[in-house]
BALUM-354399 format. One record per residue (C-alpha): chain; residue in three letters; x, y, z. Coordinates in steps of 0.2 Angstrom, whole numbers, padded with zeros to 4 digits, always signed. Example, Ala and Ser with C-alpha at 12.3 -4.5 7.8 and 13.67 -1.06 7.14 Angstrom:
<nodes>
NODE kette rest     x     y     z
NODE     A  Ala +0062 -0022 +0039
NODE     A  Ser +0068 -0005 +0036
</nodes>
This chain:
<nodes>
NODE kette rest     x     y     z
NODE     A  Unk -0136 -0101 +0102
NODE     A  Unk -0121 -0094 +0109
NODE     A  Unk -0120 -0099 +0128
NODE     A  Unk -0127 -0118 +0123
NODE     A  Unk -0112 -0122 +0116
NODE     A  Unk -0099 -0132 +0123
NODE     A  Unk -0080 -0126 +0127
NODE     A  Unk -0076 -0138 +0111
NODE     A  Unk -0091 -0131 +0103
NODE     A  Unk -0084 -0112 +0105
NODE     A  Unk -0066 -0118 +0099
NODE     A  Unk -0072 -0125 +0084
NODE     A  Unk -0081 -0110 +0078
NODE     A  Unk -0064 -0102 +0077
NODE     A  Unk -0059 -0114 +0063
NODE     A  Unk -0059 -0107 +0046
NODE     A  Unk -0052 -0122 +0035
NODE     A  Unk -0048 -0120 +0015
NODE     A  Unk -0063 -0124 +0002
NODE     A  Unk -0058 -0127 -0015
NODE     A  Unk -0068 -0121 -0030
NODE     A  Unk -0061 -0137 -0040
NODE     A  Unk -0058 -0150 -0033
NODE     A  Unk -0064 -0170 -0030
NODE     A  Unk -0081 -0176 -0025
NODE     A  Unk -0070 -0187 -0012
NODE     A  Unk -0065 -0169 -0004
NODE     A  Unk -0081 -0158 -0007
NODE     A  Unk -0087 -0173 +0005
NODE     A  Unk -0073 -0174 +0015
NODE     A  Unk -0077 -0156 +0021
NODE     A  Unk -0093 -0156 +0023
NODE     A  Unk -0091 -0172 +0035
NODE     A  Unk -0080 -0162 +0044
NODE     A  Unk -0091 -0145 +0043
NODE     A  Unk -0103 -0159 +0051
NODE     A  Unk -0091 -0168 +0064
NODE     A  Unk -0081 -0155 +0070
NODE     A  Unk -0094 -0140 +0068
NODE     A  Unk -0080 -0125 +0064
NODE     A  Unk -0085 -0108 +0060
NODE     A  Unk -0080 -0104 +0042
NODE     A  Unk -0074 -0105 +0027
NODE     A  Unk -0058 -0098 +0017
NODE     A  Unk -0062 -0100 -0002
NODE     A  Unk -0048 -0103 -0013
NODE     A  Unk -0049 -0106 -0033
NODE     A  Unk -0040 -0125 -0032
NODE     A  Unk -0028 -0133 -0025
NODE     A  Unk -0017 -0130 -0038
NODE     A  Unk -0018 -0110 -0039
NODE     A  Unk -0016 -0111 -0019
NODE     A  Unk +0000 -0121 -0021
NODE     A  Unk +0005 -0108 -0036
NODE     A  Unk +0015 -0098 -0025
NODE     A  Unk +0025 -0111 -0017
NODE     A  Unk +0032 -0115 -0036
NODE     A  Unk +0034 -0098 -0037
NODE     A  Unk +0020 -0096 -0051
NODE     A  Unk +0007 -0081 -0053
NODE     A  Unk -0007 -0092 -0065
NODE     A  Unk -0022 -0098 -0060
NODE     A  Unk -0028 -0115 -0071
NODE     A  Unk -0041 -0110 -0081
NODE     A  Unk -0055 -0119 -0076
NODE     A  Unk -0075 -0117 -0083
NODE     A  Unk -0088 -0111 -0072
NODE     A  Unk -0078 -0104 -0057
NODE     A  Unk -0091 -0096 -0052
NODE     A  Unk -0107 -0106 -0052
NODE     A  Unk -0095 -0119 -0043
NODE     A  Unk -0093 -0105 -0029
NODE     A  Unk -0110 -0103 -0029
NODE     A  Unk -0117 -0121 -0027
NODE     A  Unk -0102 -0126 -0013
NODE     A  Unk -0106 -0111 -0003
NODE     A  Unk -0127 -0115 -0001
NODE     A  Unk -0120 -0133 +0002
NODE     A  Unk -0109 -0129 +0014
NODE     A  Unk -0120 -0120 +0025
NODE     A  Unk -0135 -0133 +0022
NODE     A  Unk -0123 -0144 +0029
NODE     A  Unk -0118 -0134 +0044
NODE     A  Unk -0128 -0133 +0060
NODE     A  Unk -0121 -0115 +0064
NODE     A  Unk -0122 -0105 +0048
NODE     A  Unk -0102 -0102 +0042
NODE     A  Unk -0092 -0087 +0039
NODE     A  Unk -0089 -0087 +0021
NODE     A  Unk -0073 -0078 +0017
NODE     A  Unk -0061 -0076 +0002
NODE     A  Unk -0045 -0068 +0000
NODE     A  Unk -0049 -0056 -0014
NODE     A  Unk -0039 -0041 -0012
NODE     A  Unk -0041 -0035 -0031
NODE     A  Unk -0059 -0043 -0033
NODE     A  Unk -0068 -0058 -0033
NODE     A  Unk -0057 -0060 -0050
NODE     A  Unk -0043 -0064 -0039
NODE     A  Unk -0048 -0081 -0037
NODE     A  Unk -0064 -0083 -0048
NODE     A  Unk -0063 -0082 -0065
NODE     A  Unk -0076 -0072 -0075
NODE     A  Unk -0080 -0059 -0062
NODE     A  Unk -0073 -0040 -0060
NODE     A  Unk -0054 -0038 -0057
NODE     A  Unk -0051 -0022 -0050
NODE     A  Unk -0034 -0012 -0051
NODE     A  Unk -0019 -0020 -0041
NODE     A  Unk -0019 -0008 -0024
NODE     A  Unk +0002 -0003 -0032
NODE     A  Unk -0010 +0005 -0046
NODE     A  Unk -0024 +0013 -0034
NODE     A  Unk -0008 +0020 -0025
NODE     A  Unk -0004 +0029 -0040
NODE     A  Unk -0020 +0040 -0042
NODE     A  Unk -0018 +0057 -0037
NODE     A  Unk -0034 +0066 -0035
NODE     A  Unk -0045 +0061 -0021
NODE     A  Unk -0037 +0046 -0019
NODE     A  Unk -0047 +0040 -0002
NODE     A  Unk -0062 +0044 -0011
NODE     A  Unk -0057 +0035 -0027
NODE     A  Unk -0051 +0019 -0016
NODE     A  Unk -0065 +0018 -0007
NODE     A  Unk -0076 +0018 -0021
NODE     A  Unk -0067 +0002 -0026
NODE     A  Unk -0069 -0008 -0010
NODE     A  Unk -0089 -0002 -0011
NODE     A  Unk -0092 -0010 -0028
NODE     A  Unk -0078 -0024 -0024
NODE     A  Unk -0087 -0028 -0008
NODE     A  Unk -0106 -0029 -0017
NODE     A  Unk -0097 -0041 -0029
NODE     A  Unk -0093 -0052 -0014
NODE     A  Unk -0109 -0050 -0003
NODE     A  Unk -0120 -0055 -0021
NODE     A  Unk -0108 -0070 -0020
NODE     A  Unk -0112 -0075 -0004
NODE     A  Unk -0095 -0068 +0004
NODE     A  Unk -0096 -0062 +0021
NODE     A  Unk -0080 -0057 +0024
NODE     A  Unk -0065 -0052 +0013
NODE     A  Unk -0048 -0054 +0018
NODE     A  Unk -0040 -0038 +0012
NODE     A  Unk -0032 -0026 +0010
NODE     A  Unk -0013 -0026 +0013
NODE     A  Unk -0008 -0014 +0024
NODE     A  Unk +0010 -0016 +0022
NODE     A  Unk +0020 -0003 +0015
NODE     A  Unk +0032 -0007 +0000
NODE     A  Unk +0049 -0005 +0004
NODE     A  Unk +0059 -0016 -0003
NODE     A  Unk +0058 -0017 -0022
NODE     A  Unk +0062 -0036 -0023
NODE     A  Unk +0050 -0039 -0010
NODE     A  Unk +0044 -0057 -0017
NODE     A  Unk +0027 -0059 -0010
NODE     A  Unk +0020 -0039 -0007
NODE     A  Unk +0025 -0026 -0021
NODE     A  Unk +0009 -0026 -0032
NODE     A  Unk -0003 -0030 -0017
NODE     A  Unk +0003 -0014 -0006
NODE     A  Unk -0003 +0003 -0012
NODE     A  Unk +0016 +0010 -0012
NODE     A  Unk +0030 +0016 -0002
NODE     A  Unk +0024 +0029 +0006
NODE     A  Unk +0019 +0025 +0024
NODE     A  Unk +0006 +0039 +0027
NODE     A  Unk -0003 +0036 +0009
NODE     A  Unk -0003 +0017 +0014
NODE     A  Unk -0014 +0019 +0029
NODE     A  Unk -0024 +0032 +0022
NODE     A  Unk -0029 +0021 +0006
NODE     A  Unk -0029 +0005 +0015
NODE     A  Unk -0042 +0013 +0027
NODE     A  Unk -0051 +0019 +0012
NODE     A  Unk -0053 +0000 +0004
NODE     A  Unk -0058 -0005 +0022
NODE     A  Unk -0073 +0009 +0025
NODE     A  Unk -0077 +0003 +0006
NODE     A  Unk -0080 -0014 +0011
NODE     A  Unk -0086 -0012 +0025
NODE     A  Unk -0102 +0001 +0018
NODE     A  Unk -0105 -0014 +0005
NODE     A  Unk -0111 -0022 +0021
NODE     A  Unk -0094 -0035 +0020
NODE     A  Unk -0081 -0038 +0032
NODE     A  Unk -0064 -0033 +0029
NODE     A  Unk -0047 -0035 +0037
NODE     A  Unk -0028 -0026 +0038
NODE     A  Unk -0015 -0037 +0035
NODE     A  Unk -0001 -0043 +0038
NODE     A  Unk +0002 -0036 +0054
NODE     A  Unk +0018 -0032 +0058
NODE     A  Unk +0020 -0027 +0041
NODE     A  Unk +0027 -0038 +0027
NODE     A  Unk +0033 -0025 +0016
NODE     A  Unk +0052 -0026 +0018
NODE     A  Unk +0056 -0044 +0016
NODE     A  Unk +0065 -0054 +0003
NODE     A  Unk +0057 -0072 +0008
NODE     A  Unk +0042 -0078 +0004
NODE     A  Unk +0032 -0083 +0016
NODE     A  Unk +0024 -0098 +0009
NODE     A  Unk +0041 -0103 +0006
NODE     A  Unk +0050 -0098 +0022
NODE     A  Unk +0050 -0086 +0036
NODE     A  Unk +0055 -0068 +0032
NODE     A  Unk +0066 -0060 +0044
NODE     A  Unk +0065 -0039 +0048
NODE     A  Unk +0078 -0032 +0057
NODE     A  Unk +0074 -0015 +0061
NODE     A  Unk +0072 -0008 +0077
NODE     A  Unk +0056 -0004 +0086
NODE     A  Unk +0057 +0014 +0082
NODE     A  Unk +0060 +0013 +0066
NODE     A  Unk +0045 -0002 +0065
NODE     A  Unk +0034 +0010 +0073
NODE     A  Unk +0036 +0024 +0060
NODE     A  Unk +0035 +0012 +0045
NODE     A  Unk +0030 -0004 +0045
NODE     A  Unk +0019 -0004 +0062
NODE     A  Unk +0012 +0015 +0057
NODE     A  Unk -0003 +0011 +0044
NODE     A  Unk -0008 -0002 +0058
NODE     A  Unk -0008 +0008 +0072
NODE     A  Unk -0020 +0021 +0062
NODE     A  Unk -0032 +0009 +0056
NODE     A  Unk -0034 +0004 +0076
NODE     A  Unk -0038 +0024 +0079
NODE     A  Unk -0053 +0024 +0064
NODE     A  Unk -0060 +0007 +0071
NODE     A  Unk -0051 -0007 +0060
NODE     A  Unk -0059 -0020 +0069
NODE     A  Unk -0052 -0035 +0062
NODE     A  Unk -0032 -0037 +0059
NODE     A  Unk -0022 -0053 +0050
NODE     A  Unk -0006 -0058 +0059
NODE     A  Unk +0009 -0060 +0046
NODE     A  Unk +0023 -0078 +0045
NODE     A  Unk +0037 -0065 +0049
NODE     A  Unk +0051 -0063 +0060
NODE     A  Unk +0054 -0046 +0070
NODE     A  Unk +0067 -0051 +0081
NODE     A  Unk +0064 -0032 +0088
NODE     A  Unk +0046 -0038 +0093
NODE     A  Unk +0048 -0053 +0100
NODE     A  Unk +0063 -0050 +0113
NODE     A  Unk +0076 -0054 +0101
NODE     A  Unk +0067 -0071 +0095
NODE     A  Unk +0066 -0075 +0077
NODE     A  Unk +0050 -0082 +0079
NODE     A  Unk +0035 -0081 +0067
NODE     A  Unk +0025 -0066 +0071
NODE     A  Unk +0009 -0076 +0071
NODE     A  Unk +0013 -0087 +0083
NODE     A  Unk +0021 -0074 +0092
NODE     A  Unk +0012 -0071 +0111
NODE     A  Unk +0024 -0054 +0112
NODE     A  Unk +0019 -0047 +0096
NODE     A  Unk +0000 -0051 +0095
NODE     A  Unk -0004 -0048 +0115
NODE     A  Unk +0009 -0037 +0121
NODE     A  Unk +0011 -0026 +0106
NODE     A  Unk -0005 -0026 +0095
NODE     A  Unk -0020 -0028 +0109
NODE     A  Unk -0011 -0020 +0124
NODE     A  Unk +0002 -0008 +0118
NODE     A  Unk -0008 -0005 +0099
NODE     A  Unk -0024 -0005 +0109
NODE     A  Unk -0031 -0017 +0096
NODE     A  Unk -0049 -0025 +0104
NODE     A  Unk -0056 -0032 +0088
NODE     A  Unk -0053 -0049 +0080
NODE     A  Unk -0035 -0057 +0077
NODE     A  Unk -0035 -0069 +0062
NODE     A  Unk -0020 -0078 +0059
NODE     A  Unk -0013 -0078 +0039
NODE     A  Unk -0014 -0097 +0035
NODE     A  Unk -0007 -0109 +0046
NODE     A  Unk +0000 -0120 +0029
NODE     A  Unk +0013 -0110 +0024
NODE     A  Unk +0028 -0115 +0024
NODE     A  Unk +0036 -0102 +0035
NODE     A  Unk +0025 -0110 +0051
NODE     A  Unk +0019 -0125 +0045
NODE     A  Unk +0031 -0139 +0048
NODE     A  Unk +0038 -0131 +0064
NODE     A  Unk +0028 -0143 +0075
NODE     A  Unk +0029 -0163 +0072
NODE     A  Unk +0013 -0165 +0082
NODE     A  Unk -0003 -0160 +0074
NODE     A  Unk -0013 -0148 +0082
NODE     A  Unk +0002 -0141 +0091
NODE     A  Unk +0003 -0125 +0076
NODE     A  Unk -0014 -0121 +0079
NODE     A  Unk -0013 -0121 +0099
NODE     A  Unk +0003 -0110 +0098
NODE     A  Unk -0007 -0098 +0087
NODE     A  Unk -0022 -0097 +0097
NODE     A  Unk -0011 -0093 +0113
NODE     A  Unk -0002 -0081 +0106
NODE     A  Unk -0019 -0073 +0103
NODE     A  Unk -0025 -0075 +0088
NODE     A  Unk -0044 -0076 +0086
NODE     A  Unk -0047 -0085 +0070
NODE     A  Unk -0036 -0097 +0062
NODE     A  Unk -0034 -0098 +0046
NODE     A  Unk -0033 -0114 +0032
NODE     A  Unk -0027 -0125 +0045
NODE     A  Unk -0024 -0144 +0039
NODE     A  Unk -0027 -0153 +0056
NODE     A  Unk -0045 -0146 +0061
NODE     A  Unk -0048 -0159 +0072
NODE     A  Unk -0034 -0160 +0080
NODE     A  Unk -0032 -0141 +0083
NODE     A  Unk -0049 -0141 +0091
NODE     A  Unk -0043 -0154 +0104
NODE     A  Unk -0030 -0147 +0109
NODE     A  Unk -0034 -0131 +0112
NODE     A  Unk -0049 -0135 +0121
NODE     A  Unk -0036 -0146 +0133
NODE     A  Unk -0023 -0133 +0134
NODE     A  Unk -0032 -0115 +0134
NODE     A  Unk -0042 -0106 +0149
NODE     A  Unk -0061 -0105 +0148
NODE     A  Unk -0060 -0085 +0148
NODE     A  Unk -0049 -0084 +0135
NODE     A  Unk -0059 -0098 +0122
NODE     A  Unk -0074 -0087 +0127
NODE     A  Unk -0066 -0071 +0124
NODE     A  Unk -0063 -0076 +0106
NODE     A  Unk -0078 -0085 +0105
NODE     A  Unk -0089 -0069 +0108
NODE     A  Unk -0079 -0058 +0097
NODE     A  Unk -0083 -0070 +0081
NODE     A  Unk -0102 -0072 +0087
NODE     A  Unk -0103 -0056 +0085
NODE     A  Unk -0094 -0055 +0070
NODE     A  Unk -0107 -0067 +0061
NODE     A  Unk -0121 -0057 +0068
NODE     A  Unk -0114 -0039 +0062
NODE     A  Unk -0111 -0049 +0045
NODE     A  Unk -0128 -0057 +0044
NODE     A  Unk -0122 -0073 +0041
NODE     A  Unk -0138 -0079 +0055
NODE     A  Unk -0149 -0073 +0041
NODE     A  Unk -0143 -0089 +0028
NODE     A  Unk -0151 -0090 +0012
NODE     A  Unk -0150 -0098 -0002
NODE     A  Unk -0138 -0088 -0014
NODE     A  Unk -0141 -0085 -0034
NODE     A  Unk -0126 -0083 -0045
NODE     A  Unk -0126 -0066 -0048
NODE     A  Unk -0126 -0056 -0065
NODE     A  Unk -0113 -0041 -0065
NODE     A  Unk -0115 -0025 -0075
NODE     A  Unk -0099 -0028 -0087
NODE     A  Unk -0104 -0011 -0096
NODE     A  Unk -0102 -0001 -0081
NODE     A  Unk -0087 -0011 -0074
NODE     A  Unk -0081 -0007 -0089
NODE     A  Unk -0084 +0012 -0087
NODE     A  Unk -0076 +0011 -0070
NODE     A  Unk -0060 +0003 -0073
NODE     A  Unk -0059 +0018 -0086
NODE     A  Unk -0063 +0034 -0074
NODE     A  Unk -0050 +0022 -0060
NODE     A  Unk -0034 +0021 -0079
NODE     A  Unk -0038 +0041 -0082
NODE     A  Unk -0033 +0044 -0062
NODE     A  Unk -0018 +0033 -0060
NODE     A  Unk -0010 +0038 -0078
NODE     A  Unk +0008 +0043 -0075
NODE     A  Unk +0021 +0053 -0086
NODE     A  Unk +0035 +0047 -0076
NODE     A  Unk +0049 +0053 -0087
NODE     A  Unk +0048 +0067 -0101
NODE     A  Unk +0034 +0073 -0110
NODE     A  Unk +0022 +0068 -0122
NODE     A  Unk +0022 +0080 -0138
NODE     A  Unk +0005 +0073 -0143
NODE     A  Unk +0004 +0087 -0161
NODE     A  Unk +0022 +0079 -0165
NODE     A  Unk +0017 +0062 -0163
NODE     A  Unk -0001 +0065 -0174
NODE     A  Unk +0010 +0075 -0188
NODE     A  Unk +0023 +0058 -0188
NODE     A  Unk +0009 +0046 -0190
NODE     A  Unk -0001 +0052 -0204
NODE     A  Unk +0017 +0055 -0212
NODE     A  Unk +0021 +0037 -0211
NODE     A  Unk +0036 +0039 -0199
NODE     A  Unk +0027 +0034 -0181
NODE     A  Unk +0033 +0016 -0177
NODE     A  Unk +0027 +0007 -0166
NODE     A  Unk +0036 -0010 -0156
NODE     A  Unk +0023 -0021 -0144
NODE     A  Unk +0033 -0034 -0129
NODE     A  Unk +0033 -0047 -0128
NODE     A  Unk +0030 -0050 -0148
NODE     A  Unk +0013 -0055 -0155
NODE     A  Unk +0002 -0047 -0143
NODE     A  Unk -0014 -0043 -0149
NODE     A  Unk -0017 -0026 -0139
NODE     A  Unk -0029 -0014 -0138
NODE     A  Unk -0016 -0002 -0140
NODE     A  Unk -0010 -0005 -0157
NODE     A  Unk -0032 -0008 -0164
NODE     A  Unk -0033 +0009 -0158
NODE     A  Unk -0019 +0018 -0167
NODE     A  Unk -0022 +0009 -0182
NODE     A  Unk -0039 +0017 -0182
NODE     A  Unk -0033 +0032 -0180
NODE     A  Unk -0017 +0034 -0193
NODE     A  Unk -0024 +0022 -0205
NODE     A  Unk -0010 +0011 -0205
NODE     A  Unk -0004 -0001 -0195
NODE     A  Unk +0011 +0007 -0185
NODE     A  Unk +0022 -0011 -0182
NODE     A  Unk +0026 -0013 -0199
NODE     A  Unk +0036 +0005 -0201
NODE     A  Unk +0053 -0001 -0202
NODE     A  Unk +0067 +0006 -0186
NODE     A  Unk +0076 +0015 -0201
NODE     A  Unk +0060 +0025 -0209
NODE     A  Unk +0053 +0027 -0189
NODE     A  Unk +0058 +0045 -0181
NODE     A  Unk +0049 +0041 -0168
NODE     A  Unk +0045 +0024 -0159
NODE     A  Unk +0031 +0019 -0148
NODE     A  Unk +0035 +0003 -0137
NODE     A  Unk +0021 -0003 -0127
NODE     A  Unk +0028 -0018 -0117
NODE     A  Unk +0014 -0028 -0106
NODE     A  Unk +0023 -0033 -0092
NODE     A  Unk +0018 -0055 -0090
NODE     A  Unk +0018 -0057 -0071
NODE     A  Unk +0016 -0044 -0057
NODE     A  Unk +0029 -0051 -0046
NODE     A  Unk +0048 -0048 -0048
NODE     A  Unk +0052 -0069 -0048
NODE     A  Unk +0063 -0069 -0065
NODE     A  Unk +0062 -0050 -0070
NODE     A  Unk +0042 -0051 -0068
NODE     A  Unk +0042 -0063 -0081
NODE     A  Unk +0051 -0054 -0093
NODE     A  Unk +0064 -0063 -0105
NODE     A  Unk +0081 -0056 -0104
NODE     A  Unk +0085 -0052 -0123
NODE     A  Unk +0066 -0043 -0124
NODE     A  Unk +0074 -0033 -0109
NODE     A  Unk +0091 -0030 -0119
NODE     A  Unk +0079 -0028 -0136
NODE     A  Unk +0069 -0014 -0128
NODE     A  Unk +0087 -0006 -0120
NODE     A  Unk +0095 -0006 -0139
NODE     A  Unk +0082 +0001 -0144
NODE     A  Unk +0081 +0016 -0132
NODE     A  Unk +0098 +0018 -0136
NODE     A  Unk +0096 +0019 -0156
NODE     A  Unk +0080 +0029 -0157
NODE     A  Unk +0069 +0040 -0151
NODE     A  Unk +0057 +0031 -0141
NODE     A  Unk +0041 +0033 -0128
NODE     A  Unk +0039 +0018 -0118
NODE     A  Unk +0022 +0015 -0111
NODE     A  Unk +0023 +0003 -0098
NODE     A  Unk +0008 -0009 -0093
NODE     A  Unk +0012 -0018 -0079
NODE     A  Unk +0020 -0017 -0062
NODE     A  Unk +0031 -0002 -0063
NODE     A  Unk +0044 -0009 -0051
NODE     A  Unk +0048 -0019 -0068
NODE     A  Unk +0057 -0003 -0074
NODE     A  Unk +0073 -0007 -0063
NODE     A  Unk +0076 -0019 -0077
NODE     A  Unk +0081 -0007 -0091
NODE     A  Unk +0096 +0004 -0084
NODE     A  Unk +0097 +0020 -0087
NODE     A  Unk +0078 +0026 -0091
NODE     A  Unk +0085 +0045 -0098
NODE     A  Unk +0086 +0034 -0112
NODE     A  Unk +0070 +0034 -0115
NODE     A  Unk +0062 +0051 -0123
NODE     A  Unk +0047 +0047 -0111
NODE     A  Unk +0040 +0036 -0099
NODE     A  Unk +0023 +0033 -0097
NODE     A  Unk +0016 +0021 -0081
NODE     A  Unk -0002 +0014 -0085
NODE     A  Unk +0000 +0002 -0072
NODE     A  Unk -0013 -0012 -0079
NODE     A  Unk -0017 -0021 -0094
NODE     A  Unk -0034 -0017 -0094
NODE     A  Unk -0041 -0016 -0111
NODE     A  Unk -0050 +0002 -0102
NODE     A  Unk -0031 +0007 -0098
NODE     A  Unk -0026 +0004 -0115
NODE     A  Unk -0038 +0016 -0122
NODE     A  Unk -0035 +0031 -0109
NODE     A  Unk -0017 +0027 -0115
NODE     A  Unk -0020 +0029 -0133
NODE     A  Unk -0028 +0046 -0129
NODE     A  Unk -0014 +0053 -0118
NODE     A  Unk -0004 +0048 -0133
NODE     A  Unk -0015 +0059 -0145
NODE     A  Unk -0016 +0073 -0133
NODE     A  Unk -0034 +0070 -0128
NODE     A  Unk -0029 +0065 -0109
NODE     A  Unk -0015 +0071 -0099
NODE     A  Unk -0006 +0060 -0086
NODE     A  Unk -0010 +0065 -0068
NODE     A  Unk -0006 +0051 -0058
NODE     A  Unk +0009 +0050 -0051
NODE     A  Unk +0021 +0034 -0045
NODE     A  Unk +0015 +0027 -0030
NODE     A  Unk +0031 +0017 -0029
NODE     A  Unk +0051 +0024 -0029
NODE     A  Unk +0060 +0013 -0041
</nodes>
């Protein structure tokens, strides 16, 4: 199968284009015409055009469209009926399958996993395994995950929630445990986004980022989770649209087409041999650089990139790389994704079933993973105090933004036989705000309204207050002064299974021992 092919054959196989779940019947034949036609290696599966273009308008949503999943399911099996070489089918799905499909496990955001500070690796890589068998049951060969950059910069616009913290050393160590996890689940995994994306203020699908640091200082932060996961075996990497001018002889050039940083620094200085997948080649920090089509996806493959990823001219790209690139080096990259598809099985195609999960125990899951990451950032929590107010009637509680059915406030009603939101501020000695952070990204205060923000700070300032937070806790650098507060607690998610662990740390029946995996 592998040395039948032609030069054009080999080039194509490097090709992973963009499938949409929903989408047209026009366009489900469009690829599979060029599935057909141009014979490319893989797939990229994203939810819909729409959520793909969501960060470009700078939204987090996904449309909420039915049977995600059985849609996956059925374009998968015909996809690869309509390929002659069986496809690479890959998804980037870095806190699940839920990440893009609707109705499958979400599991915590890596900023969360960050937080959990007892066994830690263990605990991550336990959530890569049971991510991973959610994928393979899917028919997902490869996931394109995790993040590997280390967040630095609190108003990083496109990293935060998707890097497990600010701590370089507890980055590679966690991002190596998602990876082993993966990879045990019998999926393929990758590190991204090599340089390291996490001290930027641009978006990337917007525009090119720009880190101006020295090499030095690269190689002890941004560069040092990479160079660890080379060491334990990382064999497959993802190339970052950023520019580190420090790199790349002074250029601002985007890494990933970058021949200095993906040649000269990660294969030969890094001593990376595995594959080289390029992040995809539509955004906008790379995507109009080149008027002719075909021209982006040549300038990433000789920089030395192996795979390239959601690329919008296929056809062209494959021309003009075949025309362009030296026979050794098409064959180089060539053999490395052969042998990618037969570590993953993906020569053994079958017919793929939708798969049934086990919610019950995802459920127990998500609750063992809130009891670990649970932090008291701030003061402490007198749980006999807080049980003696309640059942005097003088425990308030105040859920943000307004009107949210929680978990939260079910269970303490249960518990004090009252429900807690209608004890007034002035009867209240105590006041419990719970505030559910709306978007995990910092675009408009992570989605926060301004006077819900000044609501919260008044009243900090006028009573006694424990604020659970649920959410992205790089949200707190909203509220001033957090000594305010009597105490902080970080629950990180929204999980109705968070919710509950935070109830009994509120009652005294859990203590917080997470810790932040983020400095505010």
């Amino acid at each position: 199968m592998n040395s039948n092919l032609s030069k054009r054959q080999k080039v194509a196989q490097l090709f992973f284009p963009a499938a949409f779940v929903h989408d047209s019947e026009e366009n489900y034949q469009a690829l599979e015409t060029l599935i057909k036609e141009e014979e490319i290696g893989g797939l990229t599966f994203f939810h819909s055009r729409i959520s793909a273009a969501a960060n470009f308008e700078k939204r987090q949503e996904v449309l909420d469209v039915s049977d995600t999943l059985e849609k996956l399911i059925h374009l998968i099996n015909r996809y690869q009926a309509a390929s002659k070489i069986p496809l690479i089918i890959s998804i980037d799905g870095e806190f699940g399958l839920a990440m893009r499909i609707e109705k499958t496990p979400a599991y915590p955001f890596a900023i969360s996993l960050g937080g959990i500070s007892l066994e830690g690796e263990k605990q991550v890589e336990e959530v890569g395994y049971k991510m991973g068998l959610d994928m393979k049951s899917a028919g997902i060969h490869l996931n394109l995950a995790p993040c590997a950059d280390v967040n630095t910069n609190p108003l990083n616009p496109v990293i935060g929630y998707r890097s497990f913290g600010s701590d370089t050393n507890s980055v590679a160590r966690l991002a190596l445990a998602a990876y082993k996890g993966m990879k045990k689940a019998g999926i393929g995994a990758c590190f991204k986004h090599f340089p390291g994306h996490g001290d930027t203020q641009v978006d990337s699908h917007l525009g090119l980022p720009v880190v101006n640091k020295s090499k030095k200082e690269l190689l002890a932060e941004e560069l040092y989770p990479f160079q660890y996961g080379i060491d334990h075996g990382v064999e497959m990497i993802m190339v970052g649209h950023l520019a580190v001018p420090a790199l790349s002889n002074g250029a601002e050039i985007s890494a990933s087409i970058s021949r200095e940083i993906i040649t000269d620094l990660l294969k030969n200085e890094m001593g990376f041999n595995g594959l080289v997948i390029s992040d995809a080649l539509n955004m906008k920090a790379v995507a109009n650089l080149f008027p002719t089509p075909g021209q982006l996806e040549y300038e990433a493959f000789y920089a030395g990139n192996d795979i390239l990823c959601f690329s919008e001219n296929v056809k062209e790209g494959i021309e003009m790389i075949t025309e362009k690139a030296g026979e050794q080096e098409i064959n180089d990259a060539y053999e490395k994704l052969h042998q990618l598809k037969l570590d993953l099985g993906v020569f053994e195609a079958k017919t793929i079933e939708v798969p049934k999960f086990n919610w019950e125990n995802h459920e127990k899951f998500l609750e063992k993973l809130s009891k670990e990451f649970l932090c008291q950032l701030t003061g402490e929590t007198n749980s006999i105090k807080i049980r003696d107010l309640g059942e005097s009637g003088n425990l308030g509680l105040r859920s943000f933004p307004n009107g949210i059915s929680d978990i939260f406030a079910g269970q303490l009603q249960e518990a004090f036989g009252r429900n807690l939101q209608d004890v007034s501020d002035k009867k209240a000695d105590l006041i419990i705000i719970t505030l559910f952070v709306p978007s995990a990204k910092p675009i408009n205060n992570f989605g926060l309204d301004q006077n819900i923000i000044d609501e919260i700070k008044q009243l900090a300032k006028d009573k006694n207050c424990i604020l659970y937070l649920f959410g992205n806790p790089l949200s707190l650098r909203h509220f001033g002064d957090l000594k305010a507060f009597t105490s902080i607690i970080v629950a990180y998610q929204t999980f109705e299974a968070t919710q509950k662990i935070a109830v009994k740390h509120l009652l005294g029946e859990w203590k917080a021992i997470g810790k932040m995996s983020v400095t505010l």
